[in-house]
VOGU-3710 file (C-alpha; in Angstrom, 3 decimals, decimal comma):
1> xxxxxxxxxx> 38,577/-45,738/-13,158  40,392/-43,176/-15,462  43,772/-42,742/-15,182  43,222/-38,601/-16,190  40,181/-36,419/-16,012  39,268/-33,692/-18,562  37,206/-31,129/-18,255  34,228/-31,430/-20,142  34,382/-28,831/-23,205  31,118/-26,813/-23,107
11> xxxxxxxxxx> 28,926/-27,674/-26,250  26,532/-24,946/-28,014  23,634/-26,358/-29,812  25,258/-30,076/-30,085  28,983/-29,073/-30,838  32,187/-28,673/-29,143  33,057/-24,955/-29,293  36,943/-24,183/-30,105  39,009/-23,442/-27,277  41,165/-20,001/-27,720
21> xxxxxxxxxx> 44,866/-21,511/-26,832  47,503/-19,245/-26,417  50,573/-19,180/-28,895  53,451/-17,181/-26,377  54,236/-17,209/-22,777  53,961/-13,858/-22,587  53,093/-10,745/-24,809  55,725/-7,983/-25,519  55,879/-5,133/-27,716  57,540/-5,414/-31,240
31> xxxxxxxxxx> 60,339/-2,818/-30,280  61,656/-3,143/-33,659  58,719/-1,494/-35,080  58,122/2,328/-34,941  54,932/3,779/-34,302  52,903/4,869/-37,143  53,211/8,280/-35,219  56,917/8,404/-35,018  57,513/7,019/-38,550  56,405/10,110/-39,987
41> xxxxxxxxxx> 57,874/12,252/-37,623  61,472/13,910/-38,806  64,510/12,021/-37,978  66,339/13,215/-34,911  69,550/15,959/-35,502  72,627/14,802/-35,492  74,586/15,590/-32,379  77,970/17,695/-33,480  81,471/15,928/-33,244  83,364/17,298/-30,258
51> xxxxxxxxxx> 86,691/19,116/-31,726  88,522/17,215/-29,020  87,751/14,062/-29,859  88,416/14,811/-33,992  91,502/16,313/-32,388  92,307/12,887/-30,617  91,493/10,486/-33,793  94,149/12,623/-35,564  96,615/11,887/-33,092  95,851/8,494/-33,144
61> xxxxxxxxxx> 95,843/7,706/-36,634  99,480/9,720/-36,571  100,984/7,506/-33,744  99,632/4,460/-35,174  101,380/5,344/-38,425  104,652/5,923/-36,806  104,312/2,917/-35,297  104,262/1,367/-38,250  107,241/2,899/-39,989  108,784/1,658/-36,330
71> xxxxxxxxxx> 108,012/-1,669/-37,064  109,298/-2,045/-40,334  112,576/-0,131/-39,371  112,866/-2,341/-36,684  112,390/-5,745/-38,927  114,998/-4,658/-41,868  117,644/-3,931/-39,036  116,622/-7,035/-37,292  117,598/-9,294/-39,992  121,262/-7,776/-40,383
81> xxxxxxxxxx> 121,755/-7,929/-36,613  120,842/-12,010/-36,984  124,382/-12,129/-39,349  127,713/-12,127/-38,210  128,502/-9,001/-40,044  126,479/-6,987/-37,211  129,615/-5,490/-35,730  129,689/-2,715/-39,067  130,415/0,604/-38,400  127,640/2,721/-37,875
91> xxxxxxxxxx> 129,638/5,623/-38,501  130,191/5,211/-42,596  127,001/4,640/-43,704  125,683/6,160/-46,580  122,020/5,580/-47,515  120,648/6,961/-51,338  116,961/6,524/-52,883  118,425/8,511/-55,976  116,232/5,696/-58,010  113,855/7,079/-61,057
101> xxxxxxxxxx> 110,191/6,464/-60,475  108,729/3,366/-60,082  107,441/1,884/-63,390  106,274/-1,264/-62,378  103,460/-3,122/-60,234  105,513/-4,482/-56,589  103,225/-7,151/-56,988  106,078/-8,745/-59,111  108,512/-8,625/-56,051  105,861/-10,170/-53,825
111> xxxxxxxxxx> 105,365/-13,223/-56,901  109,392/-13,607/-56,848  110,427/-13,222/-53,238  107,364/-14,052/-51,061  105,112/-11,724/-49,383  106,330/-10,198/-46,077  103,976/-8,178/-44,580  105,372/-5,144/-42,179  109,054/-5,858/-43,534  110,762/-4,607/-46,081
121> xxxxxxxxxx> 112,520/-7,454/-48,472  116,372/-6,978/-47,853  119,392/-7,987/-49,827  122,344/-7,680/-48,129  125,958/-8,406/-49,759  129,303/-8,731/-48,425  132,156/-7,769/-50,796  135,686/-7,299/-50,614  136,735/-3,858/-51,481  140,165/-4,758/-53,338
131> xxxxxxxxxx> 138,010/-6,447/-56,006  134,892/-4,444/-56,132  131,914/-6,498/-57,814  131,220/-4,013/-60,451  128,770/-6,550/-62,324  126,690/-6,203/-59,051  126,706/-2,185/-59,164  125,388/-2,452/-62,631  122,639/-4,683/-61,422  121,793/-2,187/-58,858
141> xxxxxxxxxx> 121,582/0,926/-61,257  119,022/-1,333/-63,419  117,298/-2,527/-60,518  116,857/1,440/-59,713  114,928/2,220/-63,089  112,441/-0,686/-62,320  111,353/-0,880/-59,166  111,640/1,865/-55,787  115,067/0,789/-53,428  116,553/1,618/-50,482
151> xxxxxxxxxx> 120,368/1,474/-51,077  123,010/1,819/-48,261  126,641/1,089/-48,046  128,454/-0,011/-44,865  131,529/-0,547/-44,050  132,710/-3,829/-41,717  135,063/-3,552/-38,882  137,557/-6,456/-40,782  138,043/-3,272/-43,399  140,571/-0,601/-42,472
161> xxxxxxxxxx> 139,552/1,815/-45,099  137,855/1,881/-47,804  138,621/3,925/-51,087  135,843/7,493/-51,189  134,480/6,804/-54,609  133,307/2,584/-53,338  131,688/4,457/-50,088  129,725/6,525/-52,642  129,205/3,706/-55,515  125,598/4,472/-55,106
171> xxxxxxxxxx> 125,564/8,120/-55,405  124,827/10,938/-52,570  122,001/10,863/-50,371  119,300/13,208/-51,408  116,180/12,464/-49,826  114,607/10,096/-47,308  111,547/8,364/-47,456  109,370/6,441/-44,644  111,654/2,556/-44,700  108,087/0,990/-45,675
181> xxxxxxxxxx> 107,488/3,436/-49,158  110,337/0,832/-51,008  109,833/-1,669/-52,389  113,264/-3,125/-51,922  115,922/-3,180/-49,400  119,609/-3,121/-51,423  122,878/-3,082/-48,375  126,471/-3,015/-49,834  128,719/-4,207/-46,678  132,643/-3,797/-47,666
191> xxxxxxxxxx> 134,378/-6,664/-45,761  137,319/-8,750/-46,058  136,137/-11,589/-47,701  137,722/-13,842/-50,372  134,671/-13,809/-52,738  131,207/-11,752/-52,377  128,672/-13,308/-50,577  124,570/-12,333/-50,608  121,291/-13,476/-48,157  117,782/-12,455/-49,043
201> xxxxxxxxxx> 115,949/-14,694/-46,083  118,222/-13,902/-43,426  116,861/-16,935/-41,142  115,852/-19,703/-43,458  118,178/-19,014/-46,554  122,076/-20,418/-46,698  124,450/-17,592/-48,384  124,743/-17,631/-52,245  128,423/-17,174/-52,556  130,363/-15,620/-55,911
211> xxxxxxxxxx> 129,740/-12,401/-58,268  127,887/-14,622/-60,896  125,742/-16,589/-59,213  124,472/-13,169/-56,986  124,537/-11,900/-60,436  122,040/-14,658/-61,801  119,635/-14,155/-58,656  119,641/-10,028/-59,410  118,968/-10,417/-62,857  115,876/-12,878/-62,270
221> xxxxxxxxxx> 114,458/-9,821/-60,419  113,717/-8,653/-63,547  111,245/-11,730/-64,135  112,733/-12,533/-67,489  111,884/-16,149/-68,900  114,117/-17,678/-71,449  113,675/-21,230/-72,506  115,874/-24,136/-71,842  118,181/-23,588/-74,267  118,433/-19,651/-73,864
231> xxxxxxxxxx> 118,657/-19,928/-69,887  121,730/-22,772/-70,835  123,460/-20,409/-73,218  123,123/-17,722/-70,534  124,383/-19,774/-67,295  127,080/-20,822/-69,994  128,789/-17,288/-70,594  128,565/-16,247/-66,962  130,421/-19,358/-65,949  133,138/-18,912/-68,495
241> xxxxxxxxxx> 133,668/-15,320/-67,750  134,277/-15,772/-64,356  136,029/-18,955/-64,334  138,196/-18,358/-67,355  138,373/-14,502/-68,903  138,417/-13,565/-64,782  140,539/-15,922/-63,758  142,110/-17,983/-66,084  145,192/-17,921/-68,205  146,202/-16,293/-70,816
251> xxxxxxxxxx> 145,404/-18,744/-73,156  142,267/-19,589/-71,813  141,081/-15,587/-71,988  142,375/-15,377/-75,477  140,265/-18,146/-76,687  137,781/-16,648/-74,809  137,436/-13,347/-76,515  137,626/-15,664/-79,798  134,305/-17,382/-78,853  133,182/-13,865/-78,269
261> xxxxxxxxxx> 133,844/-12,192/-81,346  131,904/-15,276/-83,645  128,959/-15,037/-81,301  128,686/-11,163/-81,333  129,278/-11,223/-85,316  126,042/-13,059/-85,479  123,927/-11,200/-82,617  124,400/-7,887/-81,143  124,533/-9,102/-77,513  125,955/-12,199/-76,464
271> xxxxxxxxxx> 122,923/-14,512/-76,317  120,319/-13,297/-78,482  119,447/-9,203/-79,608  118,640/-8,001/-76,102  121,307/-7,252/-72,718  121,093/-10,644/-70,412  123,341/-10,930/-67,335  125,839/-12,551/-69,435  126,739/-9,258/-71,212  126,926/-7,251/-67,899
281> xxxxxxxxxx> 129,419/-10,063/-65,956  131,284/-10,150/-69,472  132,035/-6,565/-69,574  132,735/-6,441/-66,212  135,006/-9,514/-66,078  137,244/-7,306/-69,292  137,423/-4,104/-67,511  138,919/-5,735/-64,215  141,238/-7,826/-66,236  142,713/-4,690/-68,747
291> xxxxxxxxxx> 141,515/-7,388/-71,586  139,439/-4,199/-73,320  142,079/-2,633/-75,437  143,163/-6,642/-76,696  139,747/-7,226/-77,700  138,562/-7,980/-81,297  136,435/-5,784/-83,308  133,019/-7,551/-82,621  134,112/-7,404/-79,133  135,169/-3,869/-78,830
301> xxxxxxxxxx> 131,919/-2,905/-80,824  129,958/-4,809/-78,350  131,578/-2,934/-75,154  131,120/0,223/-76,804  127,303/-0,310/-76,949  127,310/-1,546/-72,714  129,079/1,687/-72,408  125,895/3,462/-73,800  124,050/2,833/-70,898  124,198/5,126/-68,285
311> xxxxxxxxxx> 124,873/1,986/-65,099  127,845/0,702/-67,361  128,808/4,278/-68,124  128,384/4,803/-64,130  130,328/2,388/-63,006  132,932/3,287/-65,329  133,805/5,923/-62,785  134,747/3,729/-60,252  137,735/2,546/-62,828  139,298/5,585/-62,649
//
């Protein structure tokens, strides 16, 4: 007995004939096909845009861009209010973008510092007032002729007054621009403090303390690369203007400006024949010390070509 019965396939003249199966459950129309009727038919007219709605994108795209010159306002004043010199006084600030125009790509920032998006990349230093870091304010001034900053000078509530011409060090305001057109954020806080003091990364960067080391960070800005011996040379003459034509003896100064002279008889600027960070905390370490007029005639020839510039020239000024 068989297990399954077929039905017997009808034969025509001795052989099986094919059976039709079908190949779908069920038969639709191809809806992504046009008729040969409508494909040659003219395309539909485009319905008009209702003013209204144009009206309403507008707005839109407005509020979303305030929005986003919210959020960036909001981020550069977060990361001072996440220091302990938060309690400044709103009431003496003074915020310039007198800066010439930008003549570089930011992409260099963004290789240096780190890519933030939304934020703008602060630097924010505290400085003492009696002992204004003028090597800093010349760094600033070149900073301006490379790249597009946002300057402002505060003044902290430890500070009883500070002198008119160090709340203006960075010139008068003349225009403002949206917080997220800069490329760099640059705050000056006066505050009594025994030696200046910088942060970049507010949360995940410990304070770089003293006017030449901020001075060596400001200057890398400018993506320079020397070679070992250069960058040694360099980190050399900072040290031993700070440490000994600053604030050393006598002695100590007058063998400094020794070593100066034979090194600027053989090179117009202290290490090698273009300005390094060395020349500017030099210079700056001579004017605060009244070692100018004592200098040699290498030395005096050198200062006179720093003075040339217009930041040394500048910052002259605040001498005065």
């Amino acid at each position: 007995m068989p297990m399954y019965k077929v039905r017997p396939l009808p034969r025509a003249g001795g052989e099986v004939l094919a059976e039709q199966l079908p190949t779908c459950m069920y038969r639709m129309p191809n809806l992504h096909r046009r008729p040969a009727a409508a494909a040659s038919s003219p395309p539909p007219p485009q319905e008009e845009v209702d003013p209204s709605l144009q009206a309403l994108e507008s707005r839109q795209e407005e509020i979303l861009k305030r929005l986003y010159e919210l959020k960036s306002a909001v981020d550069g004043l977060s990361k001072m209010i996440q220091t302990p010199d938060a309690d400044f006084d709103v009431t003496n600030i003074i915020q310039t973008d007198e800066c010439p125009p930008l003549t570089t790509n930011g992409a260099d920032l963004d290789l240096m510092l780190g890519k933030d998006y939304g934020a703008l990349k602060d630097i924010v230093i505290n400085a003492n007032p009696s002992l204004p870091p003028l090597s800093l304010l010349i760094l600033h001034s070149l900073l301006c002729e490379r790249y597009k900053i946002l300057s402002a000078v505060h003044t902290h509530s430890s500070v009883k007054s500070v002198p008119e011409n160090l709340l203006k060090c960075f010139g008068e305001q003349t225009k403002k621009q949206p917080r997220h057109e800069y490329q760099l954020g640059f705050t000056l806080i006066w505050k009594d403090v025994p030696k200046p003091q910088m942060k970049f990364s507010i949360q995940t960067m410990c304070p770089i303390e003293g006017e030449g080391n901020i001075a060596r960070f400001l200057f890398s800005l400018f993506g320079p690369k020397y070679n070992a011996v250069t960058s040694t040379l360099i980190d050399s003459w900072v040290d031993t203007a700070i440490f000994q034509l600053k604030e050393g003896s006598s002695k100590e100064k007058g063998a400094v400006l020794r070593s100066m002279n034979a090194a600027l008889g053989k090179t117009a600027w202290l290490v090698g024949n273009e300005l390094t960070v060395a020349d500017v905390v030099a210079w700056c370490a001579l004017q605060q010390t009244g070692s100018a007029n004592a200098a040699p005639a290498n030395v005096q020839k050198w200062m006179k070509s720093c003075e040339n510039l217009a930041p040394f020239s500048s910052v002259m000024k605040l001498l005065k």
